[in-house]
N, C-alpha and C positions, 0 to 999 in steps of 0.2 A: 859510545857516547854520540848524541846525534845535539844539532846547533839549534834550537827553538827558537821561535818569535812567538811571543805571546801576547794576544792586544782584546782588552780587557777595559773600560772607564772604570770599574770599579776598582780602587787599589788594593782591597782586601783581598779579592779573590785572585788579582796580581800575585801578592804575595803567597798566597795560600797553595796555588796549582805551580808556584814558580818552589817552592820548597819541594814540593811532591817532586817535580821533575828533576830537582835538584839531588835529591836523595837516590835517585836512580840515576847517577852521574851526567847527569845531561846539564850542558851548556842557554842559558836561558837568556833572550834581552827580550824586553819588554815595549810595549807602547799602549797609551791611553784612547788614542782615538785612531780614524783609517787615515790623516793623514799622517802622523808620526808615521807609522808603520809603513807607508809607501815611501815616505823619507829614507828609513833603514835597509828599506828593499832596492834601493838604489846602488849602493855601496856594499849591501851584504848579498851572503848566500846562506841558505838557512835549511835546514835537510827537511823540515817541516812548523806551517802557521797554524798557531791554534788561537780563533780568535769568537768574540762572544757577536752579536747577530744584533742584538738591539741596542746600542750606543748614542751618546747624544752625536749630535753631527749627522757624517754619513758613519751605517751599517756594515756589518760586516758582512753579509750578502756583496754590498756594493766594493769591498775589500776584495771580495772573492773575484769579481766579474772582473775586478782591475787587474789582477794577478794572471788571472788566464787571457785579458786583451793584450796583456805583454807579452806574452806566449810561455810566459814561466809555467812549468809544470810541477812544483813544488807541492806535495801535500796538503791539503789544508782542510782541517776540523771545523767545523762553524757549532757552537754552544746558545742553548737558550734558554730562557726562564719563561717565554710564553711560546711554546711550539706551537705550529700551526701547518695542515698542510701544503700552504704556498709556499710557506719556508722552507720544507722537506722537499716539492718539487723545485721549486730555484737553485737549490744546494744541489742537488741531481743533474738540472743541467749545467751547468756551473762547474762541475764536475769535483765539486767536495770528496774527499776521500771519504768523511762519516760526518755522525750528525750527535752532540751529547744535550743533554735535557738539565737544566739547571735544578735541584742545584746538584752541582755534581759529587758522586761519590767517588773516594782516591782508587778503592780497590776497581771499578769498570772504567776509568780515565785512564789508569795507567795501563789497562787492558787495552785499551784501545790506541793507544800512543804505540805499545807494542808492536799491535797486527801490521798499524799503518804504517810505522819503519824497518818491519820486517818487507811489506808489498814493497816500500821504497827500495831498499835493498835487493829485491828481487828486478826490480824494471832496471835499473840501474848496473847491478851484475850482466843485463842482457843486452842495455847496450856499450858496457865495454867488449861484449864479445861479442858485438858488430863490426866495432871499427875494429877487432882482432882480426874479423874473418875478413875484411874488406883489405887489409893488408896481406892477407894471406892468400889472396886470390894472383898476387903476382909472383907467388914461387912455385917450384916445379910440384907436377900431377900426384908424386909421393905425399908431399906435402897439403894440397889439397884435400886427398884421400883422407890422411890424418885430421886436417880442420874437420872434416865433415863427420867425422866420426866423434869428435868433440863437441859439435851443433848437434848431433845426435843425443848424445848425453846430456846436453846443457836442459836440451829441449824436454827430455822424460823428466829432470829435474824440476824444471817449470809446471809441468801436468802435475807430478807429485805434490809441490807446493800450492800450487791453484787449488788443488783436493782436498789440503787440510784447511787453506785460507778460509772457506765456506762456515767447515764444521766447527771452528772456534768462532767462528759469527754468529752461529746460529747452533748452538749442542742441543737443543731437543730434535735434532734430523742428523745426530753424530751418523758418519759410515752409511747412512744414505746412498751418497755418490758413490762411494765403493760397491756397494750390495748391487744397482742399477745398472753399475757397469758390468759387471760378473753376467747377472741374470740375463743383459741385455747380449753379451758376447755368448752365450749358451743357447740364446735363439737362433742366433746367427748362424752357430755352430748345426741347431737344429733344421736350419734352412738350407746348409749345404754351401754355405759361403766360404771364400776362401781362406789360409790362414790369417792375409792380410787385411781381409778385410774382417774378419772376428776380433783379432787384435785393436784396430781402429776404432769398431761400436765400444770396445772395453773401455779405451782412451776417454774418448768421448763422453761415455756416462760418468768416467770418473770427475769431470769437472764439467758438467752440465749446468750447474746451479751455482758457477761461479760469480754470475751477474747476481744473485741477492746483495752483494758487498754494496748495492747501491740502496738496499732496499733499510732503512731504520731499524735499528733492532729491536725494538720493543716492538715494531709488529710482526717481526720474525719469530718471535718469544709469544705473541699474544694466545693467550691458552681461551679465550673468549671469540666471539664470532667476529669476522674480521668484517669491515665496511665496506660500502662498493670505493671509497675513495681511498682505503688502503690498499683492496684489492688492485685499481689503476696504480699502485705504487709499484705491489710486486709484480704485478705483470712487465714493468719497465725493467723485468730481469735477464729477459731473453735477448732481448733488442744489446742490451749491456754487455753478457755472456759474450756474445758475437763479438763486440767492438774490444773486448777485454781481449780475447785469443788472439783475433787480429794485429792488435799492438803488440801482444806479445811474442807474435813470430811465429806463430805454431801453424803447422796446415791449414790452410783454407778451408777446408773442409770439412775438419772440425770444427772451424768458428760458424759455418755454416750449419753444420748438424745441431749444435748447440742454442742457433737461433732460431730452430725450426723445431725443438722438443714440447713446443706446444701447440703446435700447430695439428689439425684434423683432418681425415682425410674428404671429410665433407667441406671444409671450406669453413670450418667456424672456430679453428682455432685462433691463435693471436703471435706474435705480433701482428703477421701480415696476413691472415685468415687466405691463405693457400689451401690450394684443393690439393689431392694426392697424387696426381704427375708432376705438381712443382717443388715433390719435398722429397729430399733424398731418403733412399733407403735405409742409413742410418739414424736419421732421425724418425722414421715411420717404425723402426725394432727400441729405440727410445723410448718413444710414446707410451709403449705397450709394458714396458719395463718398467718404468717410473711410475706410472697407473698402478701397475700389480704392487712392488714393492712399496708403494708409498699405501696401498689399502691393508696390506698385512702388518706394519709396524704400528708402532703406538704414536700417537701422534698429542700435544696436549691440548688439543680441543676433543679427542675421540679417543676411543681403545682402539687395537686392532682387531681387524676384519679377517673372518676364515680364508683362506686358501680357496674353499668352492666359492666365496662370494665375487672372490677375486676372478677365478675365472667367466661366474655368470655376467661381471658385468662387460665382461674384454667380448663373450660371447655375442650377449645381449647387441655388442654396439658394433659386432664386425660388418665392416662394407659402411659404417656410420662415420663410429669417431675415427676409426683402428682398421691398420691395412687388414683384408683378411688374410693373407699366405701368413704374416707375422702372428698373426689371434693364432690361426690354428698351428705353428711353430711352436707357442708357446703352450699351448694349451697340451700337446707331447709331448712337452717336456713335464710342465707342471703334474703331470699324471702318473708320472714314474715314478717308482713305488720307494719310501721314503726319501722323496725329494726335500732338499731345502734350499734356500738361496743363501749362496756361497758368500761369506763375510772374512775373503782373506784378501788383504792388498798385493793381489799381483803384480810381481816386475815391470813393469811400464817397457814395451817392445816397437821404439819407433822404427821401421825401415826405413831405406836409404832412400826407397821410391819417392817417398814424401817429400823429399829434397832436390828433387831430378827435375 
């Protein structure tokens, strides 16, 4: 059961999304415009705000910018009945959990209230096992030993959840991340890399595409041509990815490789259009992986694409887009005789190193 704040001018739809939440045991108060609602945010603690965008008065935009100039981190949904993409970009940096499209329906609201108190539950599990481990730092080396081997844990538990987080955001790329991490640790493997660092590229692909969580679902969903100003949405996914891992405690170098999965080695990828000496080797066996696998599955703008296409175009663009030691890594692997890409979720293998 989680505490809602719900702030809504309209009282119908008060009522109507305060019953839905109700029925799913959840705890609900209410407010009409943003300054009730910073009234109650005074006095309360609320596990997440769901509130509507265009109000008389101030906005819920303007609800949102309030909430994080306090420094609350509290979840918060922003709803609207005339979406637009300034909206979609302000709510992004604002840092909105999601974004719902009036009018709304019970069955993807309550879906989305789900994910968002599940992510809340997950940031929150990880920092009480900060201040666990920050107490833990003053008892003897035994005891350490043990913490660390519980951060170890906590941490593969974190990757596993980040992994499904995506695919219930977005199910026309279900197992995506899974498949890209496999095929991506099989290059590795084909490259001669070590066990740890095979393991890592695995990690890594497995939540690669974590950052869409910022990106609206309906253009995640959109089975028609995407626009260039939705395209500038989803590309705000890498940049995101990064800053997600990061808070969440996970290697550095994850959040790194994940920031860098689209980057070229020409210099024309994105976020930060890096040439190929400034991009780690994991995210250069990435590239190549999410290329190939994202061309053989179905996708709902396209069907899937052969195997050989996949390779002519890794071919086509090596020493362009695509490192060449990883094209031609891949291309021996992909050659072997019924090859397919592996679709099982491997055990999540974090080493100690990564804590050292």
């Amino acid at each position: 059961m989680a505490k809602i704040l719900l702030v809504d001018d309209e009282r119908s739809i008060r009522k109507t999304l305060t019953l839905f939440l109700e029925i799913e045991n959840h705890k609900v108060e209410s407010a009409s415009n943003v300054e009730d609602a910073l009234a109650l945010l005074v006095n309360n603690t609320y596990d997440l705000i769901i509130s509507d965008v265009i109000m008389s008065g101030k906005s819920g935009l303007d609800l949102l910018k309030s909430v994080r100039d306090t420094g609350l981190d509290t979840p918060v949904i922003i709803m609207t009945g005339e979406p637009t993409v300034e909206t979609a970009v302000l709510g992004i940096q604002y840092q909105a959990s999601d974004y719902l499209s009036k009018p709304v329906e019970r069955h993807e609201f309550l879906r989305v209230i789900r994910r968002v108190l599940d992510v809340k539950q997950l940031v929150d599990d990880k920092k009480q096992l900060e201040i666990e481990n920050e107490q833990y730092q003053k008892n003897l080396e035994a005891l350490v030993e043990n913490r660390t081997a519980a951060l170890i844990e906590a941490s593969a538990g974190v990757v596993s959840l980040l992994a499904k987080v995506i695919e219930y955001r977005d199910p026309y790329t279900a197992g995506h991340q899974r498949r890209v991490g496999n095929l991506a640790a099989e290059i590795a493997l084909n490259m001669g890399l070590n066990t740890k660092q095979i393991e890592d590229v695995r990690i890594i692909g497995y939540v690669h595409d974590v950052g869409k969580i910022v990106v609206p679902s309906e253009i995640l969903s959109k089975p028609g041509r995407i626009s260039d100003v939705e395209m500038a949405l989803i590309k705000e996914h890498a940049q995101a990815g990064y800053e997600m891992l990061i808070e969440a405690g996970l290697p550095k170098e994850y959040a790194l490789a994940v920031g860098q999965h689209h980057e070229r080695y020409n210099g024309t990828g994105y976020p930060n259009k890096l040439s190929h000496k400034d991009v780690l080797l994991e995210s250069k066996i990435l590239v190549v992986a999410d290329v190939v696998e994202a061309m053989i599955s179905h996708r709902p703008y396209r069907p899937a694409r052969t195997l050989e296409t996949a390779m002519e175009e890794i071919e086509q663009n090596k020493g362009i887009l695509y490192d060449p030691d990883v094209v031609n890594a891949c291309i021996r692997l992909l050659k072997q005789k019924n090859y397919a890409v592996d679709d099982t979720a491997h055990k999540i293998q974090i080493t100690r190193e990564e804590y050292n």
